[in-house]
FITI-748399 format. One record per atom (N, C-alpha, C): residue number from 1; residue in three letters; chain; atom name; x, y, z. Coordinates in nm, 4 decimals, m for minus. Each point is the difference from the previous one (the first is absolute). Last residue first. Example, Ala and Ser with C-alpha at 12.3 -4.5 7.8 and 13.67 -1.06 7.14 Angstrom:
BEGIN
<r><i>2</i><aa>SER</aa><ch>A</ch><at>N</at><x>1.2850</x><y>m0.2250</y><z>0.7080</z></r>
<r><i>2</i><aa>SER</aa><ch>A</ch><at>CA</at><x>0.0820</x><y>0.1190</y><z>0.0060</z></r>
<r><i>2</i><aa>SER</aa><ch>A</ch><at>C</at><x>m0.0770</x><y>0.1090</y><z>0.0730</z></r>
<r><i>1</i><aa>ALA</aa><ch>A</ch><at>N</at><x>0.0290</x><y>m0.5720</y><z>m0.0070</z></r>
<r><i>1</i><aa>ALA</aa><ch>A</ch><at>CA</at><x>m0.0890</x><y>0.1190</y><z>0.0000</z></r>
<r><i>1</i><aa>ALA</aa><ch>A</ch><at>C</at><x>0.0900</x><y>0.1200</y><z>0.0000</z></r>
END
This chain:
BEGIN
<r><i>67</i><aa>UNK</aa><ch>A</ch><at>N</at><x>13.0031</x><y>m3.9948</y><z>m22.9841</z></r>
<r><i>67</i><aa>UNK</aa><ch>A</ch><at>CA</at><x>0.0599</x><y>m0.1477</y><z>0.0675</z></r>
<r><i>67</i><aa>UNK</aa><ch>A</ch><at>C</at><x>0.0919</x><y>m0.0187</y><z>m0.1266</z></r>
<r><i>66</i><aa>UNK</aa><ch>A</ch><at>N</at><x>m0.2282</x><y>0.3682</y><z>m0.0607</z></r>
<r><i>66</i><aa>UNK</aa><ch>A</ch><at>CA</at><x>0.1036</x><y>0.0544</y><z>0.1162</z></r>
<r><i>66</i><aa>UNK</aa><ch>A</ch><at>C</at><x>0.0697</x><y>m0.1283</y><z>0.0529</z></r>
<r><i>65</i><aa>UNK</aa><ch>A</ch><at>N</at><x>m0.3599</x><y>0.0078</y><z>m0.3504</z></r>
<r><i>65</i><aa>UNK</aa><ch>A</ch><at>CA</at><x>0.1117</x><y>0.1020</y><z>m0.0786</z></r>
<r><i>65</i><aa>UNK</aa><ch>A</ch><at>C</at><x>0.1279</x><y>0.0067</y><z>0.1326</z></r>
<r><i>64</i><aa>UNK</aa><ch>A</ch><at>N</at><x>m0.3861</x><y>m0.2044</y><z>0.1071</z></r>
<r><i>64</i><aa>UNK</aa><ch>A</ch><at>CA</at><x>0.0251</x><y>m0.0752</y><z>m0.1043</z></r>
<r><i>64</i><aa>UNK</aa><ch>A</ch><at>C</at><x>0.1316</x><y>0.0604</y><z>m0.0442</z></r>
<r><i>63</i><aa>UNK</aa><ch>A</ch><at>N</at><x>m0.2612</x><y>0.2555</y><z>0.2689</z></r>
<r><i>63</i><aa>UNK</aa><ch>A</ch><at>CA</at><x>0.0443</x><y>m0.1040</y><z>0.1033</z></r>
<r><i>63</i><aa>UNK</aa><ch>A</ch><at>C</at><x>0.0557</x><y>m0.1243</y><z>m0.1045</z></r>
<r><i>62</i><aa>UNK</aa><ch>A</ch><at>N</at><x>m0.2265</x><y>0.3709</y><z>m0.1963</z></r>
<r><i>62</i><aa>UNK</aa><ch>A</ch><at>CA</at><x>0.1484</x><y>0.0822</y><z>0.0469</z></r>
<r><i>62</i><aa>UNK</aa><ch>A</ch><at>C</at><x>0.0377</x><y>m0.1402</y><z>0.0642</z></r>
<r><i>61</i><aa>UNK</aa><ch>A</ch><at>N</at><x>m0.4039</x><y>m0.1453</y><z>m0.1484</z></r>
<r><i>61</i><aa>UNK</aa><ch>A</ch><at>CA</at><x>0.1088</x><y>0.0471</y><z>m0.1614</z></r>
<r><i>61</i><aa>UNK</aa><ch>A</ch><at>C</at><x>0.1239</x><y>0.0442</y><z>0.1180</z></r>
<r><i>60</i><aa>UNK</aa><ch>A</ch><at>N</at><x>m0.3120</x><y>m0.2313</y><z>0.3412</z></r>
<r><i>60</i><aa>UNK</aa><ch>A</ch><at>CA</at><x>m0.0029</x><y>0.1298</y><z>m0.1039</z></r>
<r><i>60</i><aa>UNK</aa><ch>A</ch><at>C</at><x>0.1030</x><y>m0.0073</y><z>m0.1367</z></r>
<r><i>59</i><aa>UNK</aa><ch>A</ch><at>N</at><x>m0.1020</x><y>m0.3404</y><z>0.4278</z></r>
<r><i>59</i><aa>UNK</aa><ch>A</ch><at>CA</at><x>m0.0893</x><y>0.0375</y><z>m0.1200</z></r>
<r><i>59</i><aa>UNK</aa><ch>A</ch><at>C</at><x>m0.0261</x><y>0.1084</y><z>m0.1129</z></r>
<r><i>58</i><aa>UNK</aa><ch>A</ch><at>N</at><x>0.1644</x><y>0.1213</y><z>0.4885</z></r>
<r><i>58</i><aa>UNK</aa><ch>A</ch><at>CA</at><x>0.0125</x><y>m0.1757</y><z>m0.1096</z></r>
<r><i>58</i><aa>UNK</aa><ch>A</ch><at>C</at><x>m0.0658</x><y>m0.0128</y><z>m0.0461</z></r>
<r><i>57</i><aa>UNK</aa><ch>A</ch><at>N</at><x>0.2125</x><y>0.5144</y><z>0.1338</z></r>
<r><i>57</i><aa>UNK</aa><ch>A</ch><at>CA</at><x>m0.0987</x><y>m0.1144</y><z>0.0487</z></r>
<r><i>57</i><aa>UNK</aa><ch>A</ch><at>C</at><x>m0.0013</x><y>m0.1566</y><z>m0.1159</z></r>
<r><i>56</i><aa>UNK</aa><ch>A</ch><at>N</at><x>0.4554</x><y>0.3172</y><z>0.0733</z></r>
<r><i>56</i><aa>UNK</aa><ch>A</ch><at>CA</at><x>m0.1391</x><y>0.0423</y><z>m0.0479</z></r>
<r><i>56</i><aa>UNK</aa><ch>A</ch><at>C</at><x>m0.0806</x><y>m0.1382</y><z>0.0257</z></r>
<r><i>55</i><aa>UNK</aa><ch>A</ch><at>N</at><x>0.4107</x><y>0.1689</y><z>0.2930</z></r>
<r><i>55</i><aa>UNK</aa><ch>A</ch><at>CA</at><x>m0.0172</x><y>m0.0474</y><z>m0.0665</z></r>
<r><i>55</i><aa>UNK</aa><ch>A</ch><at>C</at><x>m0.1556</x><y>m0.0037</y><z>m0.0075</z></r>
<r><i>54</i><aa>UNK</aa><ch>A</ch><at>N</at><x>0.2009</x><y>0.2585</y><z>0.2795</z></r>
<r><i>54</i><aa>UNK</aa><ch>A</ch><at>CA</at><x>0.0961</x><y>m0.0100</y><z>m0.1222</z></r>
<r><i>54</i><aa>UNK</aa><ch>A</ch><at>C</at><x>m0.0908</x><y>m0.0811</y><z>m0.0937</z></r>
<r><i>53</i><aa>UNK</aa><ch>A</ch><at>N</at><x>m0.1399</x><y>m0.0076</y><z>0.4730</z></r>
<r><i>53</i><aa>UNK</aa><ch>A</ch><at>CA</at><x>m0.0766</x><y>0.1469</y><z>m0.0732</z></r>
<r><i>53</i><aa>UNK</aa><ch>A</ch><at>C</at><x>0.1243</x><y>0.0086</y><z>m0.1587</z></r>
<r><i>52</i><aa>UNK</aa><ch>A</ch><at>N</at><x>0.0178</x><y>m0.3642</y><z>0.3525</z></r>
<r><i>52</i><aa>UNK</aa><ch>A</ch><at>CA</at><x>m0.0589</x><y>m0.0353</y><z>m0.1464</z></r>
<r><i>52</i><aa>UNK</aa><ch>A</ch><at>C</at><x>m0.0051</x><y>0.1145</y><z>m0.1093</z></r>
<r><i>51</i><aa>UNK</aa><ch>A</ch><at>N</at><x>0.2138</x><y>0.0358</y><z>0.4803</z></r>
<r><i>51</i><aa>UNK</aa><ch>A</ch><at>CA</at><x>m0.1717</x><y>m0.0080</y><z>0.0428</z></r>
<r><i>51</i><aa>UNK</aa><ch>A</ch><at>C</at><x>m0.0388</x><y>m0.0744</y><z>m0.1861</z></r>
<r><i>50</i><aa>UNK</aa><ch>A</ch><at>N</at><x>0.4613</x><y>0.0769</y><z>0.1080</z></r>
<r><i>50</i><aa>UNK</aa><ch>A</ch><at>CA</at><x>m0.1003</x><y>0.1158</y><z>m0.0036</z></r>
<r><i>50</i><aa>UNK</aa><ch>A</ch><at>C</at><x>m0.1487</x><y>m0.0107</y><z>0.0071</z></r>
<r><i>49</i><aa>UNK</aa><ch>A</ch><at>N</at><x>0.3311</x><y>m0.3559</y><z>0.0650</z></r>
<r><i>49</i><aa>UNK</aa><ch>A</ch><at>CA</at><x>m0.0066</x><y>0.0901</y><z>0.0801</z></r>
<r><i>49</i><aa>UNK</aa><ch>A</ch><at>C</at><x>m0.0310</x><y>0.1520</y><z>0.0109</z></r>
<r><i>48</i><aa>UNK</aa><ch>A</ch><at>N</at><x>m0.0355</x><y>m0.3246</y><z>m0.3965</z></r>
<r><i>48</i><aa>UNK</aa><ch>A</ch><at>CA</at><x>m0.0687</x><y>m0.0535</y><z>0.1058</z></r>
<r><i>48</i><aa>UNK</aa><ch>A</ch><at>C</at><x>0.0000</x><y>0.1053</y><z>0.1053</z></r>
<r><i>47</i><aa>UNK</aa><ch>A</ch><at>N</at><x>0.2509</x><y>0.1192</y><z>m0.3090</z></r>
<r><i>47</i><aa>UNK</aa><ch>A</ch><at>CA</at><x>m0.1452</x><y>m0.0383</y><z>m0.0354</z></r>
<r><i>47</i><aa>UNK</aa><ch>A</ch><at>C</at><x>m0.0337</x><y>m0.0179</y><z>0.1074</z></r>
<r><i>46</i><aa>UNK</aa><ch>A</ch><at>N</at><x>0.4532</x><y>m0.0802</y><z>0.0367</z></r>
<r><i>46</i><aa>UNK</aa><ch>A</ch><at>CA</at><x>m0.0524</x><y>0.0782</y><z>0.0072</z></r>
<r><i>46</i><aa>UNK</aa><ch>A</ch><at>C</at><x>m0.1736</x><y>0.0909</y><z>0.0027</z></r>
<r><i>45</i><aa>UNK</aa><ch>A</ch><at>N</at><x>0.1430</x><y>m0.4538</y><z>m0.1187</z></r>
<r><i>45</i><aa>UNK</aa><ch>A</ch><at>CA</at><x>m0.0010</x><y>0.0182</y><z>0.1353</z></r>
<r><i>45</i><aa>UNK</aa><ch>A</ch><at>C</at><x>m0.0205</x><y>0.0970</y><z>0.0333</z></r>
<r><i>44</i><aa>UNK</aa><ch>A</ch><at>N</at><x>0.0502</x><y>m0.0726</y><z>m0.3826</z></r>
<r><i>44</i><aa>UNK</aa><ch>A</ch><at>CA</at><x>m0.1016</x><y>m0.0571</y><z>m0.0071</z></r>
<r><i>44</i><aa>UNK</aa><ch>A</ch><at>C</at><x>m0.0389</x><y>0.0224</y><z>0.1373</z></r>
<r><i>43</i><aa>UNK</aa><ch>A</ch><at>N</at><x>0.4369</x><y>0.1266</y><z>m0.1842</z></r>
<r><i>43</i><aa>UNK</aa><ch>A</ch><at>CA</at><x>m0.1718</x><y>0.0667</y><z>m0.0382</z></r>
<r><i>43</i><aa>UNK</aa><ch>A</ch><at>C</at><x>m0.0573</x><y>m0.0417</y><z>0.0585</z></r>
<r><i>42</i><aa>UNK</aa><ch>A</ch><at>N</at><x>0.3088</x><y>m0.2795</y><z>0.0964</z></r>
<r><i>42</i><aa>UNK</aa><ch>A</ch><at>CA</at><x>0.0421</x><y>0.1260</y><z>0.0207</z></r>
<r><i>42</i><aa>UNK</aa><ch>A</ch><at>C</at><x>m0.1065</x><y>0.1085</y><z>0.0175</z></r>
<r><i>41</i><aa>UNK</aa><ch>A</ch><at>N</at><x>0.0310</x><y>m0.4426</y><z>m0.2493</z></r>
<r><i>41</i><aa>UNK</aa><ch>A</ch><at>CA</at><x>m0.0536</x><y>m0.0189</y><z>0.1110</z></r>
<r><i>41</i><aa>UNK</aa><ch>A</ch><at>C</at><x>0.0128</x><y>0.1496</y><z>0.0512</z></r>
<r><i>40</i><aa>UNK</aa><ch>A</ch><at>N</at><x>0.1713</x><y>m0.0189</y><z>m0.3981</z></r>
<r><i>40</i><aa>UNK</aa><ch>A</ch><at>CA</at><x>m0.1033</x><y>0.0335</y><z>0.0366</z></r>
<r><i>40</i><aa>UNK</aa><ch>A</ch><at>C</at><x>m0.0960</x><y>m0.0155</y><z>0.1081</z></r>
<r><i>39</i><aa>UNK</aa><ch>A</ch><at>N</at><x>0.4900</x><y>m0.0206</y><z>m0.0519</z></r>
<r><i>39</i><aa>UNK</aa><ch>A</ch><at>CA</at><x>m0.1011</x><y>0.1037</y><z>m0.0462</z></r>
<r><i>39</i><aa>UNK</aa><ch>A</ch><at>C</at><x>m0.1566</x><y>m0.0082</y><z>0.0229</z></r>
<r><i>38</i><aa>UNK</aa><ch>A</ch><at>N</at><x>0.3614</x><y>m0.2982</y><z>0.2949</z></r>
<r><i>38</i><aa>UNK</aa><ch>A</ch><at>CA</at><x>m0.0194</x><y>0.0056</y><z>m0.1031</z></r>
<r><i>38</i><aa>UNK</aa><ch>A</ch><at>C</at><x>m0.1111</x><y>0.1414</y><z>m0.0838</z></r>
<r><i>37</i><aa>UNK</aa><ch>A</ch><at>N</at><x>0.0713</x><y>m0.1327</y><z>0.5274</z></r>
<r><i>37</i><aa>UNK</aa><ch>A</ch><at>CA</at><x>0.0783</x><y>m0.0367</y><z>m0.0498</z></r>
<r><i>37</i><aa>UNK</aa><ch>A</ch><at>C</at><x>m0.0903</x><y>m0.0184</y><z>m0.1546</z></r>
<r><i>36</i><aa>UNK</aa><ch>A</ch><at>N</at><x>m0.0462</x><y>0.1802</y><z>0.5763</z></r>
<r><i>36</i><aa>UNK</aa><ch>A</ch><at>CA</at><x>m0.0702</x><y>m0.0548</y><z>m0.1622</z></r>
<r><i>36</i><aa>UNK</aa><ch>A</ch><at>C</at><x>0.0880</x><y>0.0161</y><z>m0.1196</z></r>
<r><i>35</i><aa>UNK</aa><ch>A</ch><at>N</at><x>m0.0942</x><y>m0.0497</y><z>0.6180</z></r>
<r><i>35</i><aa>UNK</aa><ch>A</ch><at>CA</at><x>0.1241</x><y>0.0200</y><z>m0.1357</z></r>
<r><i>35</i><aa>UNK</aa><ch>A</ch><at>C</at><x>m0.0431</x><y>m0.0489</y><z>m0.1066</z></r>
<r><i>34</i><aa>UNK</aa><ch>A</ch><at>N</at><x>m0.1768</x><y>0.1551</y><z>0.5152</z></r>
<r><i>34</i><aa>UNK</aa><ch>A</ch><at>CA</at><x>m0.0084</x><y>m0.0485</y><z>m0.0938</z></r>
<r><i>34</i><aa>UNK</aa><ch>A</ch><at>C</at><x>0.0666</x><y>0.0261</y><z>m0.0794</z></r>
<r><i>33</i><aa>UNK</aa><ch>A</ch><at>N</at><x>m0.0292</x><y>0.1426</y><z>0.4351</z></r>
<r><i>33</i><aa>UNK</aa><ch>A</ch><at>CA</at><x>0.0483</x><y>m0.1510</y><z>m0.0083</z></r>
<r><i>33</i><aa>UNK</aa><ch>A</ch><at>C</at><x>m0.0170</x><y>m0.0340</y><z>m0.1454</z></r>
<r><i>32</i><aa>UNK</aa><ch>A</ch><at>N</at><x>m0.0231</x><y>0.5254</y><z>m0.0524</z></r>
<r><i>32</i><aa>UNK</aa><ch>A</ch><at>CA</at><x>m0.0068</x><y>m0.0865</y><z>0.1530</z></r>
<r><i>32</i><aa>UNK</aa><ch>A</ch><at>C</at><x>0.1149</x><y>m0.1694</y><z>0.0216</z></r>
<r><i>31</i><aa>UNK</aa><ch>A</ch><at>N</at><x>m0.0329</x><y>0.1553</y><z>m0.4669</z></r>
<r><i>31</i><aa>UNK</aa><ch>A</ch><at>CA</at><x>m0.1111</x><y>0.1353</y><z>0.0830</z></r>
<r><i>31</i><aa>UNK</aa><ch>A</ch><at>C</at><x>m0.0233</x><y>m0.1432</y><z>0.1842</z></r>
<r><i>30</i><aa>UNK</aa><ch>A</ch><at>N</at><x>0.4019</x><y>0.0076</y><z>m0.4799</z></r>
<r><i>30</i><aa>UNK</aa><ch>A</ch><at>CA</at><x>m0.0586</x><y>m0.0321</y><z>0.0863</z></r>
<r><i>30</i><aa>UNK</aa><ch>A</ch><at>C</at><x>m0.1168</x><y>0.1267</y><z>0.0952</z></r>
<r><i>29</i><aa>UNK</aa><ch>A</ch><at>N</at><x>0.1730</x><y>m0.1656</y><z>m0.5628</z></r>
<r><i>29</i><aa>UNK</aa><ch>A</ch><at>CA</at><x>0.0042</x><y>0.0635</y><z>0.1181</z></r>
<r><i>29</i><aa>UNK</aa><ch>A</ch><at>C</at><x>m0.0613</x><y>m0.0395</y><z>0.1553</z></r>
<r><i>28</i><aa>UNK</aa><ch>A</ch><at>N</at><x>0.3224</x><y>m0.1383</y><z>m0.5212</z></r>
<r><i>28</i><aa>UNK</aa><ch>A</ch><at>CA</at><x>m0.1359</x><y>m0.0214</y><z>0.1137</z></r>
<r><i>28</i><aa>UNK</aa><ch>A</ch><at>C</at><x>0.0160</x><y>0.1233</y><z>0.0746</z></r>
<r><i>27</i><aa>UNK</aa><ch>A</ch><at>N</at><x>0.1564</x><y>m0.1455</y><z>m0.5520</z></r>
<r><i>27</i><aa>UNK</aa><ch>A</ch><at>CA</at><x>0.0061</x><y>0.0790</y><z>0.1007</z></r>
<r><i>27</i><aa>UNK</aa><ch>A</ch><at>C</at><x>m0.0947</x><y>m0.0569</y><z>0.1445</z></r>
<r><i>26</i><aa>UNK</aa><ch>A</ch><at>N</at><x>0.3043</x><y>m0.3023</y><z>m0.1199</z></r>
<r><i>26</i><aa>UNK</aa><ch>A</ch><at>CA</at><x>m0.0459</x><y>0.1337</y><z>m0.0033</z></r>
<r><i>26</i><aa>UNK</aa><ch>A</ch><at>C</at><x>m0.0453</x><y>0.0816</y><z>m0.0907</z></r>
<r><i>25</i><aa>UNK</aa><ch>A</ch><at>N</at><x>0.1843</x><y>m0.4676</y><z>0.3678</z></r>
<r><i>25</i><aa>UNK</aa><ch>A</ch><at>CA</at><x>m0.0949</x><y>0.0413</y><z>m0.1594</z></r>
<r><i>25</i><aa>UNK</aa><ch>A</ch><at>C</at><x>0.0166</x><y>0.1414</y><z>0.0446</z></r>
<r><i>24</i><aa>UNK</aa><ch>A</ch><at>N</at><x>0.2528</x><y>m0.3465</y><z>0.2438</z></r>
<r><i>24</i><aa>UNK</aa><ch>A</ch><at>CA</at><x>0.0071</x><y>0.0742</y><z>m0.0265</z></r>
<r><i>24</i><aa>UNK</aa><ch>A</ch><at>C</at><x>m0.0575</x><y>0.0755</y><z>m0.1352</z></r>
<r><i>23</i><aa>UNK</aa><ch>A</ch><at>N</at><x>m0.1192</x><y>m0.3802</y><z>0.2946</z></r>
<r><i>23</i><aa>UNK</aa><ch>A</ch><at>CA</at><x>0.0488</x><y>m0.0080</y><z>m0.1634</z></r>
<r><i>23</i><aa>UNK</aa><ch>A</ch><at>C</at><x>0.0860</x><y>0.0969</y><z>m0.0388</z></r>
<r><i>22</i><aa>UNK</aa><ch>A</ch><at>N</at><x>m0.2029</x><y>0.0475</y><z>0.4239</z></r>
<r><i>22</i><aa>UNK</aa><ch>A</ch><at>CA</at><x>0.0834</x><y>m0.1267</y><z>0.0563</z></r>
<r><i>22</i><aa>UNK</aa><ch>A</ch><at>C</at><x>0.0685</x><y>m0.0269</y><z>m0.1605</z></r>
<r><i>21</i><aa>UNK</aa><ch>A</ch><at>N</at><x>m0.1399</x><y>0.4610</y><z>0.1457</z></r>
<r><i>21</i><aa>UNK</aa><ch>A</ch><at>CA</at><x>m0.0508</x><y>m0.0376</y><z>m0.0710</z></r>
<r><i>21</i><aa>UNK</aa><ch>A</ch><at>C</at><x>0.0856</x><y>m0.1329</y><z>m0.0150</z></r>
<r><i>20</i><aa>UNK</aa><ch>A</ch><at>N</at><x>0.1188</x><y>0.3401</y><z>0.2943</z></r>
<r><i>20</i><aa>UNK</aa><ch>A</ch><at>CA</at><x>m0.1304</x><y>0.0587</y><z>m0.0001</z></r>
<r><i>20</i><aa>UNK</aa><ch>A</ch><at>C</at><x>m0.0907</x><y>m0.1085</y><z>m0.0807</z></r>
<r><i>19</i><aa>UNK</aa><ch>A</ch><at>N</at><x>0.4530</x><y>m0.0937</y><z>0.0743</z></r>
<r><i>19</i><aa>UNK</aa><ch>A</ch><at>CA</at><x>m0.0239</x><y>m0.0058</y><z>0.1419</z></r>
<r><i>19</i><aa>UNK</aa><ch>A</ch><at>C</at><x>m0.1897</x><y>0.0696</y><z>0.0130</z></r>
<r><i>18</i><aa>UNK</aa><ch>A</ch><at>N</at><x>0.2603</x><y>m0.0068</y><z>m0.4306</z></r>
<r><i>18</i><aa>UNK</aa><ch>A</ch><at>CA</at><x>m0.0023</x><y>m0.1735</y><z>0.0618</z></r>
<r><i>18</i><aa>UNK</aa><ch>A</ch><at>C</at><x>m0.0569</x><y>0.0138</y><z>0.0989</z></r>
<r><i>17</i><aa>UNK</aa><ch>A</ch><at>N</at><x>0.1987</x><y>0.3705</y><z>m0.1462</z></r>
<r><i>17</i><aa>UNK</aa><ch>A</ch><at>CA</at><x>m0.1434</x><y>m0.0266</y><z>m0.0470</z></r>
<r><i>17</i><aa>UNK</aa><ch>A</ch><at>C</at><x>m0.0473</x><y>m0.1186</y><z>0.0327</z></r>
<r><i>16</i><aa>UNK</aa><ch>A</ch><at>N</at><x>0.4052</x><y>0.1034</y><z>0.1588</z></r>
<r><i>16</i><aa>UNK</aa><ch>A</ch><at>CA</at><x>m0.0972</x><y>0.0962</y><z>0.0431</z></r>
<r><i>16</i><aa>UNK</aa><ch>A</ch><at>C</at><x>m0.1721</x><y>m0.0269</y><z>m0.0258</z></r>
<r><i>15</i><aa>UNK</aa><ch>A</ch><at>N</at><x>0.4144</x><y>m0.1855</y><z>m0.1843</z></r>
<r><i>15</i><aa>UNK</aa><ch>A</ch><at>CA</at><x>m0.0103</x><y>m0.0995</y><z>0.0976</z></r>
<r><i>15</i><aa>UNK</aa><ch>A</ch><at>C</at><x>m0.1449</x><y>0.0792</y><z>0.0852</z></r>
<r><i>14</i><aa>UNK</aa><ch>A</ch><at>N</at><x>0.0856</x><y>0.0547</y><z>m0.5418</z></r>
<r><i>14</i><aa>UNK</aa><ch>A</ch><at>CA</at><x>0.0726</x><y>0.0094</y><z>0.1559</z></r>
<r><i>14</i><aa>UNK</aa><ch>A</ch><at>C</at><x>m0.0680</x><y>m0.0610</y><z>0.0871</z></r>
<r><i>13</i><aa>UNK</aa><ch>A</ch><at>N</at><x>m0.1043</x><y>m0.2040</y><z>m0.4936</z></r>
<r><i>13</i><aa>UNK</aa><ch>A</ch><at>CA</at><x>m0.0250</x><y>0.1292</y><z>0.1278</z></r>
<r><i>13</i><aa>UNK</aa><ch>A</ch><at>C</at><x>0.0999</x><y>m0.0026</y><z>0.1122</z></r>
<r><i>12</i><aa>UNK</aa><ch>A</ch><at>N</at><x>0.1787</x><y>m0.1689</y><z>m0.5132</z></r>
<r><i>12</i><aa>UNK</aa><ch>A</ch><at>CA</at><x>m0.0954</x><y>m0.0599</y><z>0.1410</z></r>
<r><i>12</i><aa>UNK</aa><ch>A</ch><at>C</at><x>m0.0229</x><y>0.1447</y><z>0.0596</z></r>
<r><i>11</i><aa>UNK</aa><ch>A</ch><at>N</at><x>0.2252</x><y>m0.0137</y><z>m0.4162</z></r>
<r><i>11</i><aa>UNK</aa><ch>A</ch><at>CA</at><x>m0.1160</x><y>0.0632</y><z>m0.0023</z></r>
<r><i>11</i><aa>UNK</aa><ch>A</ch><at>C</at><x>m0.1115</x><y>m0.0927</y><z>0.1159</z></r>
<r><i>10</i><aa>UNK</aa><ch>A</ch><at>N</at><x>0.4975</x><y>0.0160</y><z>m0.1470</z></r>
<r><i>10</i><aa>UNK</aa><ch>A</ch><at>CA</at><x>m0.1239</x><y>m0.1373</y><z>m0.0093</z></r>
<r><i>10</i><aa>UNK</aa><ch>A</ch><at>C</at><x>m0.1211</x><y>0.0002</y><z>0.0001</z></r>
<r><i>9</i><aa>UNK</aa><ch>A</ch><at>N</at><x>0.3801</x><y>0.3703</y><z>m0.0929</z></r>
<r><i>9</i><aa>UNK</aa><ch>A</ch><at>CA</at><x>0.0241</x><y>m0.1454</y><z>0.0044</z></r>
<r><i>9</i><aa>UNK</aa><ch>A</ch><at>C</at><x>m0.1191</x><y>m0.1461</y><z>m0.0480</z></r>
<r><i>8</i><aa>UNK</aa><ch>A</ch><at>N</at><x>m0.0442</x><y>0.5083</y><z>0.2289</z></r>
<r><i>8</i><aa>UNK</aa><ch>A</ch><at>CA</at><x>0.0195</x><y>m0.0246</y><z>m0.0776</z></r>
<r><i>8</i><aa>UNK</aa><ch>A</ch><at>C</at><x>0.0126</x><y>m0.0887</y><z>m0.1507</z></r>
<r><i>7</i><aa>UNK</aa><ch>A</ch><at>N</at><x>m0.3081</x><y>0.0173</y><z>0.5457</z></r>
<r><i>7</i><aa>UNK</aa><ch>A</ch><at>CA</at><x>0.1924</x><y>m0.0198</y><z>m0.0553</z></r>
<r><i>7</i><aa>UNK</aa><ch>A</ch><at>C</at><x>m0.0316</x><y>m0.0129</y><z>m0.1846</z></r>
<r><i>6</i><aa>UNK</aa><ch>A</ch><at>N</at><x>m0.3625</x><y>0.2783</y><z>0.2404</z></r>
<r><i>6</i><aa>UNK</aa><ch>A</ch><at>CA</at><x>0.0375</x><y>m0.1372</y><z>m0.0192</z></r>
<r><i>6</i><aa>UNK</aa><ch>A</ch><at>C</at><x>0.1136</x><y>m0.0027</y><z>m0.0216</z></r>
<r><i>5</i><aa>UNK</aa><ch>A</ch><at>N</at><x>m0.2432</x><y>0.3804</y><z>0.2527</z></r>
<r><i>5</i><aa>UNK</aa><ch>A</ch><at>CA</at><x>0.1100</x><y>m0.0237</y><z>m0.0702</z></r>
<r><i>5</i><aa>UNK</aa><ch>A</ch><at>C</at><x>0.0321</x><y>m0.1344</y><z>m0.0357</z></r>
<r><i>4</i><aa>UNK</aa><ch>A</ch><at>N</at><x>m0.4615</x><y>0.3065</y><z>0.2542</z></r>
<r><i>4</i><aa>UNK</aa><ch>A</ch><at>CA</at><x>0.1394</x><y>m0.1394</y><z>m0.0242</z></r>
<r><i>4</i><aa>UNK</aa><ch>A</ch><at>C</at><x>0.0793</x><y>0.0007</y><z>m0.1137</z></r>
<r><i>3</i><aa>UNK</aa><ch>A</ch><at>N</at><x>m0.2956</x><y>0.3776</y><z>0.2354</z></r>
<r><i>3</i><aa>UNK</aa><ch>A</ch><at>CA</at><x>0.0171</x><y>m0.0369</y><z>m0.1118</z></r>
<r><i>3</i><aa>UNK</aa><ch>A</ch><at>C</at><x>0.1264</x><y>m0.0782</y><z>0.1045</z></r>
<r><i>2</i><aa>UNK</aa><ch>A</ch><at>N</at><x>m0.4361</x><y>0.2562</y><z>0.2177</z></r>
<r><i>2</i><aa>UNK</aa><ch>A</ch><at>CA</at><x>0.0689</x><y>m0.1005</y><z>m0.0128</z></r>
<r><i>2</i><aa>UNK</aa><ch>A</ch><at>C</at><x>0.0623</x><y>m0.0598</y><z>m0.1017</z></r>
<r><i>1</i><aa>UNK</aa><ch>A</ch><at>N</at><x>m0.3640</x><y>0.3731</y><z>0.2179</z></r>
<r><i>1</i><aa>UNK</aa><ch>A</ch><at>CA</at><x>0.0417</x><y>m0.0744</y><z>m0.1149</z></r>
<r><i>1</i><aa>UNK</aa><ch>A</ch><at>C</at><x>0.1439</x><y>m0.0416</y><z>0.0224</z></r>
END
């Protein structure tokens, strides 16, 4: 884990985060070559890289209650 420090002031990203995220968005994370940027994309990705086993089947009340 990785904390950026926005300038105060202007509340631009350091130059750091810039170098992980070209907008400097956050929160992101990176897994390998890949860089994911905004909350819920985040989850979603995560999810994903658990095999789905997080998230409840489609078509369900829980899969309604979780999107």
């Amino acid at each position: 884990m990785q904390r950026y420090a926005r300038d105060p002031k202007t509340q631009l990203a350091p130059p750091a985060l810039r170098q992980v995220h070209p907008l400097g968005k956050s929160p992101v994370i990176t897994d390998g070559e890949r860089t994911v940027a905004e909350t819920g994309a985040i989850v979603e990705y995560l999810v994903d890289r658990a095999g789905g086993a997080l998230r409840p089947p489609p078509g369900t009340a829980e899969f309604e209650r979780y999107r």
